[in-house]
Every structure is written in structure tokens, then in C-alpha cells.
C-alpha positions in Angstrom: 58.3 -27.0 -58.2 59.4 -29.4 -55.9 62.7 -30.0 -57.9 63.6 -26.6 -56.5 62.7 -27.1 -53.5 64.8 -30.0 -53.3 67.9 -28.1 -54.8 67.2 -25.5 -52.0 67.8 -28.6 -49.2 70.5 -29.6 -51.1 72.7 -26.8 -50.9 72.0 -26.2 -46.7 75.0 -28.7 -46.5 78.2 -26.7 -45.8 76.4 -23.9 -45.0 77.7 -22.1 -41.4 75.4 -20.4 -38.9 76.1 -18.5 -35.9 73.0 -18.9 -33.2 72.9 -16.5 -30.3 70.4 -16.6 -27.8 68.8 -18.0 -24.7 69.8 -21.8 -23.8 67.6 -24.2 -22.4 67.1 -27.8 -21.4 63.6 -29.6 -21.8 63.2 -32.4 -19.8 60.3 -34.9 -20.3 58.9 -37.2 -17.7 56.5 -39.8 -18.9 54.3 -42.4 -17.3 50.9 -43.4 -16.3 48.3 -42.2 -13.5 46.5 -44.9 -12.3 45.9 -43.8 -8.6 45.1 -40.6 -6.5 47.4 -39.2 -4.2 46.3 -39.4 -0.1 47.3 -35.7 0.6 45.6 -34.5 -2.3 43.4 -34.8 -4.9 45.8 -35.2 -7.6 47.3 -37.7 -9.9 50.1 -40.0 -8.7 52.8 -40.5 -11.7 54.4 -43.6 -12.4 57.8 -42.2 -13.9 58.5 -44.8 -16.5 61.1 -42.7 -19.1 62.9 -39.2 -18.5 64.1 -37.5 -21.4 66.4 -34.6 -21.8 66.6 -32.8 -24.8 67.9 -29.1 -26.3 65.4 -26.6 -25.5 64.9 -22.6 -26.6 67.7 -21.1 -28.9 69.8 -24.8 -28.4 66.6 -26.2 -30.3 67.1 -23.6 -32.6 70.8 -24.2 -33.1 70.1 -28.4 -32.8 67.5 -28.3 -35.9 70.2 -26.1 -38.4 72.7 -28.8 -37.4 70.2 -31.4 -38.3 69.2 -29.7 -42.0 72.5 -29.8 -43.0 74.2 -27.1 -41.7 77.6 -26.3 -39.7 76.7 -24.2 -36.5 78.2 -22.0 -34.1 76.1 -21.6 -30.8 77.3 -19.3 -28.4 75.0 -18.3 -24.9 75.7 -18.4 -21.6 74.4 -21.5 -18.8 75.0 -22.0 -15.4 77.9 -24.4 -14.1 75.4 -27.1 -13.1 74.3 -30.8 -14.3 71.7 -29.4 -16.3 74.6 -27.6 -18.3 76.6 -30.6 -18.5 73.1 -32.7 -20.1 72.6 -30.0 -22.4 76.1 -29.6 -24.1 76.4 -33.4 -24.0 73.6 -33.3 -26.0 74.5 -30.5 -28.2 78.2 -32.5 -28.9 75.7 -35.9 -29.9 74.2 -33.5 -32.5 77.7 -32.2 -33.9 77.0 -28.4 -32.5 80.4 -26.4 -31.7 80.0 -25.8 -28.0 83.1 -24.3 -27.3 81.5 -20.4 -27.9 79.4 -21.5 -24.6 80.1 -19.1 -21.2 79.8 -21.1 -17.9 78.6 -18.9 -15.4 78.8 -19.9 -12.0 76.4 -16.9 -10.3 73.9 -18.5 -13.0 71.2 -21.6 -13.3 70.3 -23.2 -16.2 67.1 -22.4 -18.0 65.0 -25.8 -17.2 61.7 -26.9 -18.0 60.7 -29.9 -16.9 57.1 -31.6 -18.0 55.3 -34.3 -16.8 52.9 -36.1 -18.6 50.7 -39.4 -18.4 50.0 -41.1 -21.4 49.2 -38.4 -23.9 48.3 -35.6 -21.2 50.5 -33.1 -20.3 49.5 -32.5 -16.6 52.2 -30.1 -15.3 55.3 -28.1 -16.3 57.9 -26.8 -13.9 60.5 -24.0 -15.1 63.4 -23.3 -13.2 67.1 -20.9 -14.2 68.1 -17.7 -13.9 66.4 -15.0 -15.9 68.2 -12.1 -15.2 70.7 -10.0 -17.6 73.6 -11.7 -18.1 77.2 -9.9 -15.7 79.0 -7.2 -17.7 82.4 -9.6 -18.1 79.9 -12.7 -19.9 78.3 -9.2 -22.0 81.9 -8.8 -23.5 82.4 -11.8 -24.2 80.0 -12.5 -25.9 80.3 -9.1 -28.1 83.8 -10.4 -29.0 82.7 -13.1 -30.2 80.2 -12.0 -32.4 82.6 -9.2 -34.0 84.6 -12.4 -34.8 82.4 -14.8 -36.1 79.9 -12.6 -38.0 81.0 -12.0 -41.4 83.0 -15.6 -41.0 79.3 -17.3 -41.2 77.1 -17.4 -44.0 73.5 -16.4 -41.8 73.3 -15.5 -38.0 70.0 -16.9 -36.2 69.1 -14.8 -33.1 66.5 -16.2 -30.9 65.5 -14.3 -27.6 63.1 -15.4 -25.0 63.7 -12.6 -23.1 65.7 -14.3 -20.2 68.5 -12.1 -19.9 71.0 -13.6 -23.0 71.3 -10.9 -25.7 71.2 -7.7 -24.2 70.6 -4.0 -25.5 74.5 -3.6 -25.9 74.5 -6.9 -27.9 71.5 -6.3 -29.9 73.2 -2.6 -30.6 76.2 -4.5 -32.0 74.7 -6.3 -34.2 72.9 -3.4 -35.7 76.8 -1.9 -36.2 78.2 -5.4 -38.0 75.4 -5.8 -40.4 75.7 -1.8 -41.8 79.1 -2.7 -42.5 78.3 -5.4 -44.2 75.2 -6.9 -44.7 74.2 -10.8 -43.6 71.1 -13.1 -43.7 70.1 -12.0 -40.4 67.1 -13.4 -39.0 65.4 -12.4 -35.9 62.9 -15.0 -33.5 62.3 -12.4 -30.5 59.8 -11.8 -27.5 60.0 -8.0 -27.9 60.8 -7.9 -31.8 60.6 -3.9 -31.2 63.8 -4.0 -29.7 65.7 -5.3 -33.0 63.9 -2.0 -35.5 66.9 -0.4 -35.8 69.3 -3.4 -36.6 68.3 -4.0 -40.3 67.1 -7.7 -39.9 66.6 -9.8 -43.3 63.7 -11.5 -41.3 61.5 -10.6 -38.1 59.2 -13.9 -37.5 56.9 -13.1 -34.6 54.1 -15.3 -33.9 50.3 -14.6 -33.4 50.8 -13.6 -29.7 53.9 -11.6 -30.3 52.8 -9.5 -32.9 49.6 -9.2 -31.0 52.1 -7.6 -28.3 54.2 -5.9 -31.1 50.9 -4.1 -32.4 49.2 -3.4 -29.6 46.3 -4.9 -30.9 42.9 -5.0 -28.5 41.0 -7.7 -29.7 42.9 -10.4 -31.2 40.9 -12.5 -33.7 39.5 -16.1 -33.0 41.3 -19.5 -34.0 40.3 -19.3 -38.3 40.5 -15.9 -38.7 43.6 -15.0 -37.3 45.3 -14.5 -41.0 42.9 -12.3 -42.2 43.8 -10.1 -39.1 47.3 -10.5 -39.5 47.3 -9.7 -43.4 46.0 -6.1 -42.8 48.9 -5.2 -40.4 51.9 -5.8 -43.2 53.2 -2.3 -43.1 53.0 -1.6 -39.7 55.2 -4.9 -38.8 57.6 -3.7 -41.6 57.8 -0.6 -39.7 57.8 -1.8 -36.2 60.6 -4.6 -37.0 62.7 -2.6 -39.6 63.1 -5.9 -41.3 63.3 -6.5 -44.8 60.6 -9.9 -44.5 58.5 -10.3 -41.7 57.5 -14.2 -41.6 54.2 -14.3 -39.3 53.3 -18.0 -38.2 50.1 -18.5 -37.3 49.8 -21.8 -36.0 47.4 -23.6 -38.1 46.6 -21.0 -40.7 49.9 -21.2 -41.4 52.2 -18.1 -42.1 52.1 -14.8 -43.8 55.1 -13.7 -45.7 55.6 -9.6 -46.2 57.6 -7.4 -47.5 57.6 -3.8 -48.9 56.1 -3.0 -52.3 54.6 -6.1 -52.7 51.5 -8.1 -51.7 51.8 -10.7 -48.7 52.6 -14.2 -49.7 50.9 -16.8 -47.7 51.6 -20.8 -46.4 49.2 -22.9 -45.9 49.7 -25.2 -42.8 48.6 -28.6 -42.7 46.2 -29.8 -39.5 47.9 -32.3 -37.3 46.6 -33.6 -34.5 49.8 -33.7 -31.8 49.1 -31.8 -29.4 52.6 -32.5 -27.2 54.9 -31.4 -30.4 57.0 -28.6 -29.5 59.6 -26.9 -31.0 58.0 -26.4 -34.4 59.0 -22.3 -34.4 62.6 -22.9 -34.3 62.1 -25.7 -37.2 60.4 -22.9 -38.9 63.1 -20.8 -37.6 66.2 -23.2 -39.0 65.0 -24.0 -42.5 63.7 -20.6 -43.5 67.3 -19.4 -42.7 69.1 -22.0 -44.7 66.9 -21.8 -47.4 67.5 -17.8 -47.7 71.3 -18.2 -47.5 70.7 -20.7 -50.4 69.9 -17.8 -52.3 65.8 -19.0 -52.7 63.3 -16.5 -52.4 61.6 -15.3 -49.7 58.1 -17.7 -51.4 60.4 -20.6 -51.7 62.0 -19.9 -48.1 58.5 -20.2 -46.5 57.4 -23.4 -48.4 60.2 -25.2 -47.1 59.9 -23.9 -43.4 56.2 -24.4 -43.4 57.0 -28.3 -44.7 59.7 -28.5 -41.8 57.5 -27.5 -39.5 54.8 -29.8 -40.8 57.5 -32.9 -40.3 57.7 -31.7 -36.4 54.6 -31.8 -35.9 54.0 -35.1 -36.7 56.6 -36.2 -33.6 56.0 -35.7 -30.0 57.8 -33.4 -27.5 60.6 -31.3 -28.4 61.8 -32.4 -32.1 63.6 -31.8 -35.1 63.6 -31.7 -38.6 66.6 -33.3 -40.5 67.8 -32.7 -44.1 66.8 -36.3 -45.3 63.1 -36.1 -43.4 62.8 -32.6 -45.6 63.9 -34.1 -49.0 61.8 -37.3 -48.8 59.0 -34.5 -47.5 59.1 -33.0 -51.0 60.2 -36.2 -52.9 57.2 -38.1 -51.6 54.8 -35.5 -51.4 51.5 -35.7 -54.0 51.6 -33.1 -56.7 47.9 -33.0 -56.0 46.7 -29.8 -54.2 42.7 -29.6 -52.5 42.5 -26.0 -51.6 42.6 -23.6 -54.5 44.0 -20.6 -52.8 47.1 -22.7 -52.1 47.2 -23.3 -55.4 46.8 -19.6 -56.5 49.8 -19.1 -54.1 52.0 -21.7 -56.2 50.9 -20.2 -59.1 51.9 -16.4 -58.3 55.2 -17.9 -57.6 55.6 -19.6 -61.3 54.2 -16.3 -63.1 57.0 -14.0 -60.4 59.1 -16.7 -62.6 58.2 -15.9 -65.9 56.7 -19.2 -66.2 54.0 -20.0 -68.8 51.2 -22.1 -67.4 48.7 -24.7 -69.7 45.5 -25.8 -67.2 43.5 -28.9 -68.8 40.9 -30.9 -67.3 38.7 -34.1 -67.3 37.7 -37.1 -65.6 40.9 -39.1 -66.9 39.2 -42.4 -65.5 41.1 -45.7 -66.5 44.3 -44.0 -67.8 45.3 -45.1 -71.0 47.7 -43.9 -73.7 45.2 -41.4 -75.1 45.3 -39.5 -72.1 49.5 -39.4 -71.6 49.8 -38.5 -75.4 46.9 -35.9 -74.9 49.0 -34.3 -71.5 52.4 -34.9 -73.0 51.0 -32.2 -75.9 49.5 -29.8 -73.4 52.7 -29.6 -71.6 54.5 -28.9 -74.7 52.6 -25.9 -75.2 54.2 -24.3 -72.1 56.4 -24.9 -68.9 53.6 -25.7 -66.5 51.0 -28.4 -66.9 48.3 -27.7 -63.9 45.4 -30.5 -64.5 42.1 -30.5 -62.9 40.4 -33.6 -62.1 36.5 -33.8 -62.4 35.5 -35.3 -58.5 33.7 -38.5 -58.1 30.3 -37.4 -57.7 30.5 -35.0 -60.9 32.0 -37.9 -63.4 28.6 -39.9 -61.7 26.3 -36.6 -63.3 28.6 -36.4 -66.5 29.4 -40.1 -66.9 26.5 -42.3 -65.4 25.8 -44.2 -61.7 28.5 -46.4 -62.6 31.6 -44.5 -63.6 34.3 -43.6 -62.2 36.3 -46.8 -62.3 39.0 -45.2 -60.3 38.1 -43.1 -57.9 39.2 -39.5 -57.2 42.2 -40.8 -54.8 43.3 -43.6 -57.4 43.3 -40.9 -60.3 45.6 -38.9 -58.7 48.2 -40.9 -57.3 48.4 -42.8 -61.0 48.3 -39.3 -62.7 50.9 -37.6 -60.1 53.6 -40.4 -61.9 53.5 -38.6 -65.2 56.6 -36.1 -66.1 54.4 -33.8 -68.1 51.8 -32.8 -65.4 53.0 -30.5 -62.8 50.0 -30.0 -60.4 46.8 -31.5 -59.9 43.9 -30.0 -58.2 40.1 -31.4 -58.6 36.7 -29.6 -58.8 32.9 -30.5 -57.9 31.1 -28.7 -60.6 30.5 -30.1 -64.2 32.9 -27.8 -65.6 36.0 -26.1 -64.4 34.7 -22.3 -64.7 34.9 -21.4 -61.1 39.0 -22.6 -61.5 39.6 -20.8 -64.4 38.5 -17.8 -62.6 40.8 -18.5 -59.8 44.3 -19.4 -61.5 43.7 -17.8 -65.0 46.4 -20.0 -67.1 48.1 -18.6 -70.2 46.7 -21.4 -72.3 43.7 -23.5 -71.7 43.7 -27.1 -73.5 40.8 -28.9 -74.1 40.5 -32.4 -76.1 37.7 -33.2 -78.2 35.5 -31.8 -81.2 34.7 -28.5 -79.8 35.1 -25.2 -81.1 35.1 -21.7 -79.5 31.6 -21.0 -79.7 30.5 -24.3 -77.9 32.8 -24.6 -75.2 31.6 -22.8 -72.1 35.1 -22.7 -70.8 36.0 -20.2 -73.2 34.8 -17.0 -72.9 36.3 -17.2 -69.4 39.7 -17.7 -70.7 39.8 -15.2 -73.5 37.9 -12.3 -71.4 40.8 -12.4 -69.2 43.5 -12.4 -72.2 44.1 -16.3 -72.1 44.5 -18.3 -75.1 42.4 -21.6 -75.5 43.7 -24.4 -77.6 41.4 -27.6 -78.6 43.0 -31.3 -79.3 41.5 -34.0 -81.2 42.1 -37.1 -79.2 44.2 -39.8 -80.1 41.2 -42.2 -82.2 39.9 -45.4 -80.8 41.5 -44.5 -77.2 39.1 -43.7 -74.9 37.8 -44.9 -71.4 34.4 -45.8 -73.0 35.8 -48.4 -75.3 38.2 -49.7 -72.7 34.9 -50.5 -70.7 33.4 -52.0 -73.6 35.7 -54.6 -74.6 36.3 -55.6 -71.2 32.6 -56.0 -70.9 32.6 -58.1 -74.9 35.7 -60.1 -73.4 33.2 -61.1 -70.1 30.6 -62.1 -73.0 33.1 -64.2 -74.3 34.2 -65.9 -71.6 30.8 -66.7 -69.9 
């Protein structure tokens, strides 16, 4: 899987995008609160960096530039220094500015944020917020009429402050009826974009609590579970063909008409001054669906961009390389099962025939890669689960595993033939059968049909089981054995 994946982030090179929406500059001062001011009980700052960086829709615009792709950025900023810091660094991250209005009536969108150490202890906004003047309005409408079939996605993102107004937003419902774009739509007020035929609508928790009207928004943990039941109704209220909900750290729900939602499963970091990570999310979702990938794929790879921002501080972004060696250097080995069940849907969508095998593979020997090699040969995807430490103790003895469960799996995640690898705490994988239902189950050793208690699982769901002999005189047991005859020996 991640081979795709990878050809995905490959092709967001000499892709074009067109971002419209509000401009902002994040400024960052850090330092360190050792002392309590006289007038006031509050912290005294030691300013010891200051940091300016791309913030809103620029972020938005900075992270497509960094994934690969050529972009087009057009808004509207006050005549001011802040304006000057933020194209300057716009130009350092090869963005065409020259689609940016300067209007003098206007300030620039600020927000500055102080912080000592790791504790963010105050943020001050500052700019105009107000609807941008009639003459800025048409401009910007020209410009768009120009540059929107010339692009291969447009990216509108809308705080609300006043960029992309109802006669812009209108616009853009006329352009893509003509003719059709990846169109994707990161909005305050989402309801304001149903009638323009959006490809995507990705509200967040809040905003969709907003967009809903819902009365009792569901704790931290639950939140998916709320969101899942509202599908339609988003479909509806955005009149987009996707709706990609993020959900902070349940990660994001994928829907679209006719079939069921598709969900990401986000990864817990603990950062808790990384911002930014929506228009990541924002950036690589919209490359990867004018790569042509599916709307599944799509959200893998902007839940894994957003998963690299995370990891930094302040407001960050994802580049093409970070992605790649994201999915080059990732584990094939997946903990929760549901996640797995997710990457599973996606192979059988694919046609794909999936073999599941499992066992304690401790001491990995060439028994075990000819055994694997076979199973994958029976189909196109070879997902093996791994019995966990304390089982292989209940199956195996006090002393075994050699390798523990963490040692198995990076040696394992080297072989070709195996595609995932998940692990189980039972004696047998029933309870994982029953979850990913493969099209062939493979089992080594002298079993038969009516002694394996993995079978009637399979075959009552219409799977097919297949038992291997294994390779003779290769086994874990008689590796420990002459190892233990060679210690003889040598004492």
C-alpha cells in the first residue's frame, strides 16, 4: 500500500494550484519568565527569538508549495510592514505573489504569540476584518475567471475576515458548472459554499458543530461516533461531493453519497504549540485528489501530513521529501484492528485478494520466509498476525519468545512477501478473523480441517483455508536446541 501512496506524492510535482482566501502573518515571541512584573501580577518575558511566519490561507498556500506543487495565491493585505514580512516570506517559499492586492484602507491580519518555554501565555490579533472595497472585489473576480480552468485544483480557505465575499463565492459556483475542477473548500461558514458544487467541504469538529446546529457536542473520544451519524446531512448542507471531517485526535471521517464513511486514524502527539496542521491536511488532500487517488487514498496521505506537523512546533509545514520518507520509513505493522479493517476495505474496493496467516515467527529462519513467500503467492495481499509476547509465554513456555514482539516485527516488516502486520493477545487469531475476514487463510503445520479451530470461522463466512507443511528440520525449536548442544560443547 504504501507504494501507492508514494506514487501519489510523486506526481504533486508540477501540479498548479490557485489559493484564495484570508492572508495572515503569525508571529512568535519566545523566551523565558523568570520574574513578576511590579504593576501586576503577571509574567515578565525575556524576548530571546521573534519569528514570523505565513499564517491562515498563506499557510495554506506555503504547505502546497512545499509538497511539490506550483501555486498561485491571490488575497488582499494592507500596505504595511507586516505585508512586506509576509510576501518576503511567501517569495523564500517560491509562492507567485504577484496575484496579491495591496490595500492601503486595510491592515494586515496579525497574530502575534508569546510564549515562555513551552507555555503559550498570551496571543494578540490585530488587521482589518471587514469585507474587502468593491474595486479589490473585482479584481479579484478577474482573476479567478483567468486562472481557474488554467490550474489543475483551486484551494479556498475562508476565516471569515472579509477576503472571499458572496459575489466571489457566487463566481465560483458559475466557473466550476462550466467546467468542473478539484475544488476544495476549508471555510468558517461552510453553508455559504452549498450551492457551488465543491469536490471537498473539510469542516472541523467546531465547525460542523456550527454547520449542524448541534446542542450537545460530544466529549474528547467520542467525538467520531457523533460525527459518523451526521454524513448525509453534511453532504446536504455543504453540497459537496466529499466532506473530509477532522477531528483532532480521532482523526477524520471521509463521506460521500451512496457509500459508507471512510475513516483515518490519527496518531497522539504530544505538541501542544503545533499549529497549522488543518491546512497541511488542507494541501495534501488536494494534491493527492488532483493526482487522480481516491478519496481513501487522499485522506491517508493528509492524515500522515498532518501527523509530520505535528511533530514540530508553531506554525509548520509539511514538505514532499518529509511525506515520502513518512511512508518509506513507516512500519507495515498496524496495533489497532479497525485501522486495519479500514486498509482492508480499501484493497477489497480494489479487487484485491487478501491471504491472513499467523504465528509466533520467533527467531526467523528460512522456514518461515519460504512458508510466507508461498502464502503470498496464493494472492496479492499477505496480512500476518503475530502471536504477542505474553501468548507465545502460554503457547511456548516462561522462556520463549527470543525476540520480542517489537524485534519480530521490525525483522518481519523487511520481507517483500508480507504486506501488513498486526499482532493479537489470545492463543489463537479467531477474534481477527472475525474482524478482516481474508479470502484465504494459511496455516503451516499437520492440521486438517476438522482440528483447526480457525476454520469454521473462515469457511462460515465463505473464506477458503489452506494448510502448509513446513519446510522439515527448520523450526525455532531446533534452532534453540543446537545452540543450547553447541553451549554443551563448548563448556
Amino acid at each position: 500500500m504504501n507504494s501507492e501512496y508514494l506514487a501519489t506524492i510523486n506526481r504533486f510535482s508540477g501540479l498548479n494550484v490557485l489559493v484564495i482566501g484570508d492572508a495572515m502573518l503569525d508571529v512568535y515571541l519566545d523566551g523565558s519568565a523568570n520574574r513578576i512584573c511590579r504593576e501586576a501580577p503577571v509574567p515578565i518575558v525575556d524576548i530571546k527569538d521573534v519569528k514570523a511566519v505565513p499564517g491562515g490561507a498563506a499557510n495554506t498556500a506555503v504547505n502546497l508549495a512545499q509538497l511539490g506543487a506550483g501555486v498561485h495565491y491571490l488575497s488582499v493585505v494592507g500596505c504595511d510592514h507586516e505585508a512586506e514580512l509576509l510576501k518576503e516570506a511567501l517569495v523564500r517559499h517560491g509562492l507567485d505573489i504577484s496575484l496579491i492586492i495591496c490595500d492601503q484602507t486595510r491592515r494586515t491580519l496579525t497574530k502575534q504569540r508569546v510564549a515562555a518555554g513551552n507555555q503559550l501565555l498570551v496571543r494578540f490579533d490585530t488587521g482589518t476584518t471587514e469585507a474587502i472595497c468593491g474595486l479589490h472585489e473585482k479584481q479579484m473576480i478577474a482573476t479567478l475567471k483567468e486562472k481557474f480552468h488554467e490550474v489543475d485544483a483551486v484551494v479556498v480557505s475562508d476565516y471569515g475576515y472579509g477576503i472571499v465575499t458572496d459575489e466571489i463565492i457566487a463566481v465560483l459556483g458559475v466557473l466550476q458548472r462550466k467546467k468542473e475542477n478539484i475544488l476544495v473548500i476549508d471555510a468558517k461558514s461552510l453553508d455559504k459554499y452549498s450551492r457551488v458544487g465543491a469536490t471537498v467541504a473539510k469542516p472541523n469538529y467546531q465547525e460542523l458543530v456550527t454547520l449542524l446546529a448541534i446542542t450537545e457536542p460530544a466529549v474528547i473520544g467520542h467525538r467520531s461516533e457523533q460525527v459518523k451519524l451526521h454524513g448525509r446531512r453534511l453532504l446536504e448542507k455543504t453540497g459537496a461531493r466529499y466532506v473530509a471531517a477532522t477531528i483532532d485526535i480521532e482523526g477524520a471521517m471521509l463521506f460521500q453519497h451512496g457509500r459508507e464513511p471512510y475513516r483515518t486514524f490519527s496518531k497522539p502527539v504530544e505538541n501542544t504549540r503545533a499549529a497549522g496542521a488543518g491546512d497541511t491536511y488542507v494541501g495534501a488532500l488536494t494534491l493527492a485528489l488532483a493526482s487522480g487517488a481516491s478519496i481513501e487514498v487522499a485522506g491517508e496521505i493528509a492524515k500522515s501530513a498532518a501527523v509530520v506537523i505535528l511533530q514540530k512546533s508553531g506554525t509548520a509545514t509539511c514538505t514532499q521529501n518529509e511525506l515520502s520518507q513518512y511512508f518509506g520509513s513507516s512500519s507495515k505493522y498496524i496495533h489497532d484492528w479497525q485501522e486495519l479493517k479500514s486498509h482492508v476495505d480499501i484493497f477489497r474496493k480494489e479487487g484485491k485478494r487478501m491471504v491472513f496467516t499467523n504465528g509466533c515467527f520467533d527467531l526467523l529462519h528460512s522456514g518461515h520466509v519460504t512458508y510466507l513467500e508461498q502464502a503470498r503467492a496464493l494472492g496479492d495481499i499477505l496480512i500476518l498476525g503475530l502471536n504477542s509476547d505474553a501468548s507465545i509465554k502460554r503457547l511456548k513456555g516462561s522462556n520463549r519468545p527470543i525476540n520480542n514482539l517489537h524485534e519480530r516485527i521490525r525483522i518481519l516488516s523487511g520481507l517483500e512477501s508480507v504486506t501488513l502486520i498486526t499482532s493479537f493477545e489470545e492463543d489463537t487469531p479467531i477474534s481477527l478473523l472475525d474482524v478482516i475476514r481474508p479470502d484465504v487463510y494459511v496455516k503451516g503445520g499437520d492440521y486438517t480441517l476438522d482440528n483447526l479451530p480457525e476454520a469454521p470461522v473462515v469457511l462460515r463466512y465463505g473464506g477458503k483455508v489452506e494448510i502448509m507443511p513446513f519446510v522439515q528440520d527448520r523450526s525455532t525449536t531446533n534452532i534453540i536446541t543446537r545452540i543450547k548442544s553447541l553451549d554443551k560443547q563448548v563448556a
